[in-house]
C-alpha positions in Angstrom: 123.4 139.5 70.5 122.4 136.7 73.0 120.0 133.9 70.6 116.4 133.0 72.6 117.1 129.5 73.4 113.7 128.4 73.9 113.3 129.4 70.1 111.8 126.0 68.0 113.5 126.8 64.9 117.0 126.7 67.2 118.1 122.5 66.9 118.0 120.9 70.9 121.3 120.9 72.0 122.7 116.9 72.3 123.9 115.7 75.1 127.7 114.1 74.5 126.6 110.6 76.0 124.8 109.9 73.1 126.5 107.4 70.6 125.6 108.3 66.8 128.6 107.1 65.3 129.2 103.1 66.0 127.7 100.8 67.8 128.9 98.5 70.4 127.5 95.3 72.0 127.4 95.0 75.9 127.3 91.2 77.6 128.1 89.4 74.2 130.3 86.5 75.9 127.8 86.2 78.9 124.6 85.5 77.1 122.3 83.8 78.7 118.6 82.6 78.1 116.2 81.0 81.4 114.1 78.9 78.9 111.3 79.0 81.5 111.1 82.7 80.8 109.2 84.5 77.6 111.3 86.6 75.1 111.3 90.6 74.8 113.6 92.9 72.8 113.6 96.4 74.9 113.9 99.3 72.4 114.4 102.8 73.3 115.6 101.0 76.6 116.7 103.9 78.4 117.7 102.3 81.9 115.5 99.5 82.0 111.6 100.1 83.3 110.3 98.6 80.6 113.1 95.4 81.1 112.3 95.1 84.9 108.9 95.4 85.2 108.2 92.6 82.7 110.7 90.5 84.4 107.9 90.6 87.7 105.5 89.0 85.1 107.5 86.3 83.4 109.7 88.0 80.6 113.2 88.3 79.8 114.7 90.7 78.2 117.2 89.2 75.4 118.2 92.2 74.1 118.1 96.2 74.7 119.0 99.1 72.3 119.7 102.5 73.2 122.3 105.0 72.5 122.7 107.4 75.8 126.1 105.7 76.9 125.0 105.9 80.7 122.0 104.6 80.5 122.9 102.0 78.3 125.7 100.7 80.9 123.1 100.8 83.6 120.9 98.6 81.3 123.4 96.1 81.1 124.6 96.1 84.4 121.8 94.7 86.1 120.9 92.5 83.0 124.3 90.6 83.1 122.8 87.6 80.7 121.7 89.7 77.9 122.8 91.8 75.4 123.1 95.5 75.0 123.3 97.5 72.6 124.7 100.8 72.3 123.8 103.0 69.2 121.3 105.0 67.1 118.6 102.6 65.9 118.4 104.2 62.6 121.8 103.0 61.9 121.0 99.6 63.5 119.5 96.4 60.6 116.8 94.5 62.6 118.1 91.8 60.0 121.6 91.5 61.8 120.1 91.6 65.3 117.8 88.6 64.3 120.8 87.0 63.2 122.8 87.7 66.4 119.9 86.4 68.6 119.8 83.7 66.4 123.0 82.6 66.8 122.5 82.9 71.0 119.4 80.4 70.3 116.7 82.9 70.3 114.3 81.9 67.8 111.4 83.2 69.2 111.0 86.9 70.3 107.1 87.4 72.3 107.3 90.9 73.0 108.9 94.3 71.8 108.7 97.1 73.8 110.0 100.8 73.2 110.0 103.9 75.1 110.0 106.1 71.7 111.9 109.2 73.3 109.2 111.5 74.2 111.3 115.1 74.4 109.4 116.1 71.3 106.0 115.0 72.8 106.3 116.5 76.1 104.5 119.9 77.6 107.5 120.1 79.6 109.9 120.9 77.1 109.6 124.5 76.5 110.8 123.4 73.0 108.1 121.5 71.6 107.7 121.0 68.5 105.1 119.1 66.1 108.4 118.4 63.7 111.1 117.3 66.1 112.8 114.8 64.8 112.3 112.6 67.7 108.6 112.5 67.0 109.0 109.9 64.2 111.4 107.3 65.9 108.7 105.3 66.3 108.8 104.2 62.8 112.2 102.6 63.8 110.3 100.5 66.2 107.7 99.5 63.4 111.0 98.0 61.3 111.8 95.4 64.2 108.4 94.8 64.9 107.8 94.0 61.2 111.1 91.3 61.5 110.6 89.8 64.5 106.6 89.8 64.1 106.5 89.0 68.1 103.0 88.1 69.5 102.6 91.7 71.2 104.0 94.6 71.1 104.0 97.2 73.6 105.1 101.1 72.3 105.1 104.1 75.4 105.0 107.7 75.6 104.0 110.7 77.6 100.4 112.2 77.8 101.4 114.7 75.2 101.8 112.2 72.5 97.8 112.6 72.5 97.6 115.8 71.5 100.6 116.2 69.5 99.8 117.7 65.8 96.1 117.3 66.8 96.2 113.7 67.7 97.7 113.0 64.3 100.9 111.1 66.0 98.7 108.5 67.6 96.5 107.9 64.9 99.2 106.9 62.8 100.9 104.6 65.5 97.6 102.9 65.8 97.4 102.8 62.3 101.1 101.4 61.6 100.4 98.4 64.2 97.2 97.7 62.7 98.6 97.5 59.7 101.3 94.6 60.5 98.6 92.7 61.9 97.8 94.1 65.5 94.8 94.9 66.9 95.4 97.8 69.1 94.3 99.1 72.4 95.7 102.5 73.4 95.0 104.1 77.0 96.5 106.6 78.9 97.1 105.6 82.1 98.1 106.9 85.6 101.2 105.4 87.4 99.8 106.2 91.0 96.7 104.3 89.9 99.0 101.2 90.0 100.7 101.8 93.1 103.7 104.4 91.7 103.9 107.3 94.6 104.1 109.1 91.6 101.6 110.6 89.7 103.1 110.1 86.0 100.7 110.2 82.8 101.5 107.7 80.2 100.0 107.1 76.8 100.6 103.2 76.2 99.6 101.3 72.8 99.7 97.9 73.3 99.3 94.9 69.9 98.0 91.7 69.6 99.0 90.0 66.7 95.7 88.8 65.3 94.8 85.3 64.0 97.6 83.5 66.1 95.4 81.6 69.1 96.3 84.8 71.6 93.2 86.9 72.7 91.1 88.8 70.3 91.9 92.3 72.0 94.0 93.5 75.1 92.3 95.0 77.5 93.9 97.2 80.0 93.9 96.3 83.9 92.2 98.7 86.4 94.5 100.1 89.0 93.6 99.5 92.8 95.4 102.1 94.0 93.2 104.4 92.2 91.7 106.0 95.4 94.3 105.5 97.7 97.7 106.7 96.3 101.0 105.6 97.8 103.0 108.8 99.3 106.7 109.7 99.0 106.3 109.1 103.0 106.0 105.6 102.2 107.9 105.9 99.6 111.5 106.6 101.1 110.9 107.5 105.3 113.3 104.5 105.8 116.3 105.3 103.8 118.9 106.8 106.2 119.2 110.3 107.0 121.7 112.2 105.3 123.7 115.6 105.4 125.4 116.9 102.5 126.8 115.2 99.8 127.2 112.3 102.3 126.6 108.8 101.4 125.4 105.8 103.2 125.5 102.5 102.1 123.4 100.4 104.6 119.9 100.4 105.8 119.4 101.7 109.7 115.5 101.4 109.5 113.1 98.8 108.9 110.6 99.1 106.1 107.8 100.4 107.5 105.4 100.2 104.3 104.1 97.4 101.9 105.7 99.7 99.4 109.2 99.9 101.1 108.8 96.0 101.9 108.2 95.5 97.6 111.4 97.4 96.8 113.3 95.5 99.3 112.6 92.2 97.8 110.0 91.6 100.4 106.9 92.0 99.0 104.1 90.4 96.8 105.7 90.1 93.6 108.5 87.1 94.5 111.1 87.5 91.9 112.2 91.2 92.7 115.3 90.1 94.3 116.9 91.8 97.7 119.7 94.3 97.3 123.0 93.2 98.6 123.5 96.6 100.0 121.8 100.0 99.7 123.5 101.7 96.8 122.8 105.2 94.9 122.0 106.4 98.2 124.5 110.2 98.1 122.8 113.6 98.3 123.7 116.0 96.2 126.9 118.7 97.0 124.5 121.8 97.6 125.8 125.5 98.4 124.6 127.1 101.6 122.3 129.2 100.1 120.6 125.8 98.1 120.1 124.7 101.2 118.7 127.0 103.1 116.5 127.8 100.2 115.1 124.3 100.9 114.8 124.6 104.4 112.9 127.8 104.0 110.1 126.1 101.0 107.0 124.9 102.7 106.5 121.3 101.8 104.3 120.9 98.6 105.5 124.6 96.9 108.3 125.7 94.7 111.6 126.4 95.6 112.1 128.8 92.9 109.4 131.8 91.6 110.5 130.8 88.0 110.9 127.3 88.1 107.2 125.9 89.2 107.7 122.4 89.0 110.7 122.5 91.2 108.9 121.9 94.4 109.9 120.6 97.7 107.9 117.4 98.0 105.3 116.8 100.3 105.0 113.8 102.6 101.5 113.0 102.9 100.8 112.7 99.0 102.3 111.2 95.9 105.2 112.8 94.0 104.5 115.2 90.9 105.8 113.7 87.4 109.8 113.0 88.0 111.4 114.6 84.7 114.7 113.7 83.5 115.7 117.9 83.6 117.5 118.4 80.2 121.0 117.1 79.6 123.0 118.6 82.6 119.8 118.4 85.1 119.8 120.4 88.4 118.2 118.6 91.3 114.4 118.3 90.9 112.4 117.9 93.7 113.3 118.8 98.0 113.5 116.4 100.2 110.0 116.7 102.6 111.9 116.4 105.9 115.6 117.5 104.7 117.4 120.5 103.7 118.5 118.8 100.3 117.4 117.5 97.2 116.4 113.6 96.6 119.1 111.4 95.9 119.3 108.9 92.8 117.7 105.8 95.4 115.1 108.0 96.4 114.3 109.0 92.7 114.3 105.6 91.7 111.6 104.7 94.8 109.6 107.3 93.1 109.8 105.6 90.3 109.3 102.2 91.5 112.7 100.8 90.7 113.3 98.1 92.8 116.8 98.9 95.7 118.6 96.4 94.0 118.8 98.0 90.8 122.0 99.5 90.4 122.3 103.0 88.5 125.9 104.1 86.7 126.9 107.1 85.3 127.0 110.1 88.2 124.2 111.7 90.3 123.5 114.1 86.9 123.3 111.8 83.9 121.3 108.9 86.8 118.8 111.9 87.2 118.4 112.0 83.3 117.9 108.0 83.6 115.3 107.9 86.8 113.6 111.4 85.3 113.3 109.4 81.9 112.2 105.7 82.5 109.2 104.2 82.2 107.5 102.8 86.0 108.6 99.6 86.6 105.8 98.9 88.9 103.2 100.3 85.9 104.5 97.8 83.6 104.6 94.7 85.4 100.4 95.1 85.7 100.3 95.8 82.1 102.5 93.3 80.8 101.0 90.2 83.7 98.2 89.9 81.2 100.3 89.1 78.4 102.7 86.5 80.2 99.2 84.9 80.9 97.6 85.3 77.5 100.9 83.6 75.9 101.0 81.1 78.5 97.5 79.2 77.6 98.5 79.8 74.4 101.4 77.7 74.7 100.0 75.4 76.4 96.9 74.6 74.6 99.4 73.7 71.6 101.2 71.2 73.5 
């Protein structure tokens, strides 16, 4: 007798990139600390949004825990100077990594952050369930918080979170910041609103530590972009053409957006650096039938009766919510203009991840990491606020 896998009281099947056994430091001998730049610890750090979107406003990220081995490895790739670590952060003393930062010179963490795995939360998994063990990993982030007692702390999560076992989840997040001294804000915000071509729900909480000279509450920014989205057409129209599985490793057009000039290192925001070369850039290897399938969907509908969400994009609007797809994820979304699904670059332009960030790991497990981070883009207007609250801070006790 075949089981019902979408059954709740059937355990979610692990992926084998994730490391539950031992844990392994990533970047150890290179350390490496700009003192001009604040101090974050990246929890729950997936592949970095959270890490590169508060470098745009004046962080650094010191250190980064996860344990899915890919992502992990793509974390520490593009942040050379800093330490990752690989592992499951209940097995993990926030009293040793204090220590090891310590030891590096880092005596004062700002910020924590943490993308607490939102599997459990999410409407998209047809598996959800109040009691998934996921749901309470956020009390791992509360023991580092209570250690490190930074001046903010940032924790993230999809829109389900909200509704979860009747809003019970994010009453007692609120409730566990509050009490370690934070006064807490919680909104649920729109990527697209903050230029993402993407629209992508997220419920952010975000403490101030109270009596410390930082401002009384945070208050969240208002997006500009919230009545004029950013498309996927000026998202990706000037990444090369491609047929399939071919790769192409250098540009042939010229950005033609503000958007596509940002993710080249061309933009407003000055220290998102210029890619040395297009990378990431491969469609997938797609039978005939896949892609005539795609040539046949009309932009902006599915490409399979059973599988709604899997749509062929349309050009002249922003992308539906990018999902990571399980742990062996088929391609999510067509291409507007080509018979073929998105590759990783394009993914990550939906994302907002700037063309010189570098993903490892395969075209499967890098959809798991693009599907799963957190907006770059989104967190760099969240987190500006905080660089600047901390600054006067600072400087008003010179």
């Amino acid at each position: 007798m075949v089981s019902n896998i979408w059954n709740k009281d059937i355990p979610v099947e692990k992926s084998s990139y994730l490391c539950d056994d031992e844990i392994t430091y990533f970047n150890l001998d290179k350390f490496k600390h700009d003192e001009s730049k604040l101090t974050m610890i990246d929890l729950f750090c997936g592949a970095g949004g959270f890490a590169v979107g508060c470098s745009w406003a004046g962080f650094e990220s010191v250190l980064g825990i996860d344990y899915f081995e890919p992502a992990m490895r793509t974390w520490s790739y593009n942040h050379p100077n800093a330490i990752g670590c690989l592992g499951d952060i209940t097995k993990i003393e926030p009293q040793k990594i204090k220590e090891l930062l310590q030891s590096k010179g880092i005596n004062k963490v700002h910020l924590i952050t943490g993308g607490v795995p939102c599997q459990g939360f999410s409407i998209a998994n047809r598996k959800h369930n109040d009691n998934d063990e996921r749901n309470f990993l956020f009390l791992e982030y509360m023991k580092f918080v209570k250690e490190f007692d930074p001046d903010y702390i940032i924790l993230e999560n999809v829109s389900g979170m909200r509704s979860t076992a009747g809003g019970q989840f994010e009453k007692d997040i609120k409730e566990f910041m509050n009490s370690l001294g934070y006064t807490t804000t919680v909104d649920l915000l729109n990527a697209a609103d903050f230029g993402v071509p993407q629209i992508r729900q997220r419920l952010i909480f975000v403490g101030v530590k109270q009596a410390r000279g930082l401002a009384s509450e945070y208050i969240f920014p208002v997006g500009k972009f919230k009545n004029n989205y950013r498309t996927v057409h000026e998202a990706i129209s000037d990444l090369p053409e491609l047929g399939n599985n071919e790769e192409i490793c250098k540009y042939s057009k010229t950005a033609k957006s503000e958007y596509q000039k940002l993710m080249k290192g061309k933009g407003e925001i000055e220290s998102i650096i210029p890619p040395k070369k297009l990378s990431n850039h491969i469609s997938p290897n797609h039978p005939q039938e896949t892609i005539n399938k795609i040539a046949s969907t009309e932009p902006g509908k599915p490409m399979y009766p059973k599988f709604k969400q899997r749509i062929r994009l349309r050009e002249n609007a922003p992308s539906p919510t990018q999902l990571a797809g399980g742990i062996r994820p088929q391609f999510q979304f067509g291409h507007p203009t080509q018979p073929r699904g998105l590759t990783i670059r394009e993914r990550a332009r939906i994302q907002s991840f700037p063309d010189s960030y570098v993903f490892l790991g395969g075209i499967v497990q890098e959809r798991v990491q693009t599907g799963n981070a957190v907006p770059p883009l989104l967190i760099y207007n969240v987190t500006l606020p905080i660089a600047e609250d901390i600054r006067r801070k600072e400087k008003k006790n010179v």
